[in-house]
C-alpha positions as CSV (number, residue, x, y, z in Angstrom):
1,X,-13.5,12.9,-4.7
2,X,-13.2,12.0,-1.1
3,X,-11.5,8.8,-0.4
4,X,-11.9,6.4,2.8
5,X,-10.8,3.3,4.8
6,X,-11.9,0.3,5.7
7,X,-10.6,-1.5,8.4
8,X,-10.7,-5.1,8.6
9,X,-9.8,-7.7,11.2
10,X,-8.9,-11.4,9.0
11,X,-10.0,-14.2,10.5
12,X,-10.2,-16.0,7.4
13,X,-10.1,-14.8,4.1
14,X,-12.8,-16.5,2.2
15,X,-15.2,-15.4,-1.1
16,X,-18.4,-16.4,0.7
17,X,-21.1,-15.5,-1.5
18,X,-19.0,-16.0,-5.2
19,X,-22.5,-15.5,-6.8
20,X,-22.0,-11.6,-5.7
21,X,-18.7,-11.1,-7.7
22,X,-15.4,-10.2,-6.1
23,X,-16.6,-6.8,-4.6
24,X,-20.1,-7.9,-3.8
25,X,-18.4,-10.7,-1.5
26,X,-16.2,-8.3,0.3
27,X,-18.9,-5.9,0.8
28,X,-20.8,-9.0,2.8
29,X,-17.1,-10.0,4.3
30,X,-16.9,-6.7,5.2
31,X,-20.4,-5.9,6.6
32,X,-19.5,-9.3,9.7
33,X,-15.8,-7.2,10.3
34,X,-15.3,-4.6,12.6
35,X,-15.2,-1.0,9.7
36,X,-13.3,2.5,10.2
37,X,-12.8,5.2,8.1
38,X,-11.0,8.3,7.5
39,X,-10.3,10.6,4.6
40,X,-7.6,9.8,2.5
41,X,-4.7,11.7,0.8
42,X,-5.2,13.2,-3.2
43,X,-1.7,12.6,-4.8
44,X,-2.0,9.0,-5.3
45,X,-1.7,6.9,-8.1
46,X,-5.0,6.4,-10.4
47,X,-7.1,3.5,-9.2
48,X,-10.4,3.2,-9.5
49,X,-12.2,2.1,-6.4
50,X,-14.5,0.3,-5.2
51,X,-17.6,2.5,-3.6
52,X,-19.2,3.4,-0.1
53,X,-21.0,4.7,1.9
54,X,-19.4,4.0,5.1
55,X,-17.2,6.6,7.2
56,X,-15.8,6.7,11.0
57,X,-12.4,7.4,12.3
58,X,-12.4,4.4,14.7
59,X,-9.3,2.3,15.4
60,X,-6.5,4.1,12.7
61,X,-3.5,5.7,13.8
62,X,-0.7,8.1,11.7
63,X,1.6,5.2,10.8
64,X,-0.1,4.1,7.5
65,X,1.6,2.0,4.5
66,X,-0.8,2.6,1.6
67,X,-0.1,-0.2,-1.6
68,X,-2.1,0.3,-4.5
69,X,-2.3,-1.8,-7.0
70,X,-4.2,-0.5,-11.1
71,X,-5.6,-2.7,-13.2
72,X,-2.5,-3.5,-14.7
73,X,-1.2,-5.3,-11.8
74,X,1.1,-2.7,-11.2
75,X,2.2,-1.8,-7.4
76,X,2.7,1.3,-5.5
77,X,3.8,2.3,-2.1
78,X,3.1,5.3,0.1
79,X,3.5,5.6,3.8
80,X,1.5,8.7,5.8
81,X,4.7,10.1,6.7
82,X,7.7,11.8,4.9
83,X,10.2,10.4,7.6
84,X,8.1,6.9,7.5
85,X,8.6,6.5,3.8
86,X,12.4,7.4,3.7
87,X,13.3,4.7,6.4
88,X,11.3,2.0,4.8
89,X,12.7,2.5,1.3
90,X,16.0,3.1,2.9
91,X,15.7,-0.8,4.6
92,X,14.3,-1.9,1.6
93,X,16.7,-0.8,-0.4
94,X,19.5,-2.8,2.2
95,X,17.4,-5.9,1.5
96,X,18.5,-5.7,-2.3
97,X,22.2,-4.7,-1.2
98,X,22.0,-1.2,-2.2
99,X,23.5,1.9,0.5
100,X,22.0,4.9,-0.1
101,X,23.9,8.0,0.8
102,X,22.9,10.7,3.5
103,X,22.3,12.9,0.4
104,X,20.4,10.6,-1.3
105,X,18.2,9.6,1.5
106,X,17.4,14.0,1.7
107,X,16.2,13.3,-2.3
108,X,14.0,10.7,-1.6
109,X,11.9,13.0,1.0
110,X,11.1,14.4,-2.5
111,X,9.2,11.2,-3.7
112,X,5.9,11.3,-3.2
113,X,5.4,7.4,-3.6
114,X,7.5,4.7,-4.8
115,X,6.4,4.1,-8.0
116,X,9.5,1.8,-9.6
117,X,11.5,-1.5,-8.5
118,X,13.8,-0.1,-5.7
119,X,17.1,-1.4,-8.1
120,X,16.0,2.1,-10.2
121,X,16.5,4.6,-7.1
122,X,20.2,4.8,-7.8
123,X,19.3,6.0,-11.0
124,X,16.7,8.2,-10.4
125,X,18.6,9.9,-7.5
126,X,21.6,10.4,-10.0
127,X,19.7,12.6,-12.6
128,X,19.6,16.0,-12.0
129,X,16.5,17.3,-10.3
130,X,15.7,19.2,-13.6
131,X,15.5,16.5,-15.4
132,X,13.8,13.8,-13.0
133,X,10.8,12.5,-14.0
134,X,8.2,10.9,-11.1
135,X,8.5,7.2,-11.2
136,X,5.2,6.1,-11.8
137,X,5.5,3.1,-13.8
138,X,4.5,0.9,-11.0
139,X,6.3,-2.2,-9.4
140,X,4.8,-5.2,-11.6
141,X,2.8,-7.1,-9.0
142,X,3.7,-10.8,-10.2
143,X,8.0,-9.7,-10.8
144,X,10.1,-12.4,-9.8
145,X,11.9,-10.2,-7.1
146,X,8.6,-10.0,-4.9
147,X,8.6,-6.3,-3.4
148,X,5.5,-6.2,-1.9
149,X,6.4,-9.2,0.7
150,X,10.0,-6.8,1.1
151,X,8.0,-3.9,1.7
152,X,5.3,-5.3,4.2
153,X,8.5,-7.2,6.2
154,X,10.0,-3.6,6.6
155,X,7.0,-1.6,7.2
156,X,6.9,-2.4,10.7
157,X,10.6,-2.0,11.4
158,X,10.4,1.6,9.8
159,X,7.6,2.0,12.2
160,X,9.0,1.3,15.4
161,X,12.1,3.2,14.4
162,X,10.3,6.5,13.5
163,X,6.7,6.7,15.6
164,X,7.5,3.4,17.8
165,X,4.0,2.3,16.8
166,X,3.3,-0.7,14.3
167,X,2.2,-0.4,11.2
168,X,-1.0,-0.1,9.4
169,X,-1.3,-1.9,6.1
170,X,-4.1,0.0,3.8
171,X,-4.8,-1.7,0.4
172,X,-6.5,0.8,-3.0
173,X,-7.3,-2.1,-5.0
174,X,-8.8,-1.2,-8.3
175,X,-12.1,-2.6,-8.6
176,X,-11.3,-3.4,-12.2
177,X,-8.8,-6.0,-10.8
178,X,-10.3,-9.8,-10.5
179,X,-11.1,-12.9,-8.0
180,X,-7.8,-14.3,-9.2
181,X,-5.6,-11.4,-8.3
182,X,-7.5,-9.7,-5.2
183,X,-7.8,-13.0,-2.8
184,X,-4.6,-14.6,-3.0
185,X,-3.1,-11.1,-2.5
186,X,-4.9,-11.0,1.1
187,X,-3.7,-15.0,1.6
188,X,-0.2,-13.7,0.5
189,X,-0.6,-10.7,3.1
190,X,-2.0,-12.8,6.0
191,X,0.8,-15.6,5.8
192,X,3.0,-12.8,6.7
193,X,0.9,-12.6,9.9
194,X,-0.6,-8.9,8.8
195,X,-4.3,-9.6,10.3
196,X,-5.4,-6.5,10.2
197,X,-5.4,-4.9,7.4
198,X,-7.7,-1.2,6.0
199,X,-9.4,-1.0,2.2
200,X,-9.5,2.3,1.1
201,X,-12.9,3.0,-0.9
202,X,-14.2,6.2,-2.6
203,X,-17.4,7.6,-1.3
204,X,-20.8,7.4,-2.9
């Protein structure tokens, strides 16, 4: 299945035909926006996405933060980059007062994606690699410690530290997932002043 994304500049994020349905309005939001597209990477969690037709490479760089959120509500992070990802959940974890050891931060090249509240890390990183199981329960989207604002404040800093480029914010958002959920999420994301931001789609 070949995955791409979808660039988007935000303006204003608006429903504006709610007749359509959530992804019928995005499709027309999208279709006024400036688009891209590339292909996207396999070993990511199971979301089932939205689809299209559209594809072009114009306007993405390297430095990519993927979150994807099921229809469970349930958050995940990955960032293009092994170095990329290690530096963000190595600030992220600082956020939450926790200083993860030159060993530790070697083990967490091993994670694919971060799958669990950033507390568990210390945890995981202490069980013997035998034993280790992939964190995959996801980050519950609506926890009282709010990740996802911690991880998009650290994204860019992780950036400029490893590629000295910004960030790129792309969303999988399960098309499963409703009105209620998907639209403030984009309000949450642009009061952070993230205006640009790439929806990764499946192909049709």
């Amino acid at each position: 299945m070949t995955h791409y994304y979808h660039s988007i500049g935000l303006p204003r994020i608006e429903l504006l035909r709610p007749e359509l349905g959530l992804w019928g309005g995005l499709s027309l939001l999208l279709s006024t926006l400036f688009m891209s597209s590339a292909k996207f990477a396999d070993d990511l969690p199971v979301v089932q996405l939205p689809g299209s037709t559209e594809y072009c490479t114009r306007g993405l760089t390297e430095v990519l933060f993927t979150f994807s959120l099921d229809a469970d509500q349930r958050l995940y992070m990955h960032a293009s980059t092994t170095e990329l990802q290690t530096k963000a959940l190595d600030l992220l974890a600082q956020n939450y007062g926790l200083w993860l050891s030159t060993g530790q931060l070697t083990q967490l090249q091993q994670l694919q994606y971060l799958g669990s509240d950033v507390r568990q890390l210390p945890d995981w990183l202490a069980t013997p690699g035998w034993q280790r199981k992939k964190p995959t329960q996801g980050i519950h989207y609506f926890a009282a410690n709010d990740q996802l604002t911690a991880l998009l404040r650290v994204a860019n800093r992780a950036a400029y530290a490893v590629h000295r480029h910004r960030a790129i914010v792309c969303l999988r958002l399960d098309a499963r997932l409703p009105a209620a959920v998907v639209m403030p999420l984009f309000r949450r994301i642009q009061a952070l002043g993230i205006n640009y931001l790439v929806l990764v789609t499946e192909s049709k």
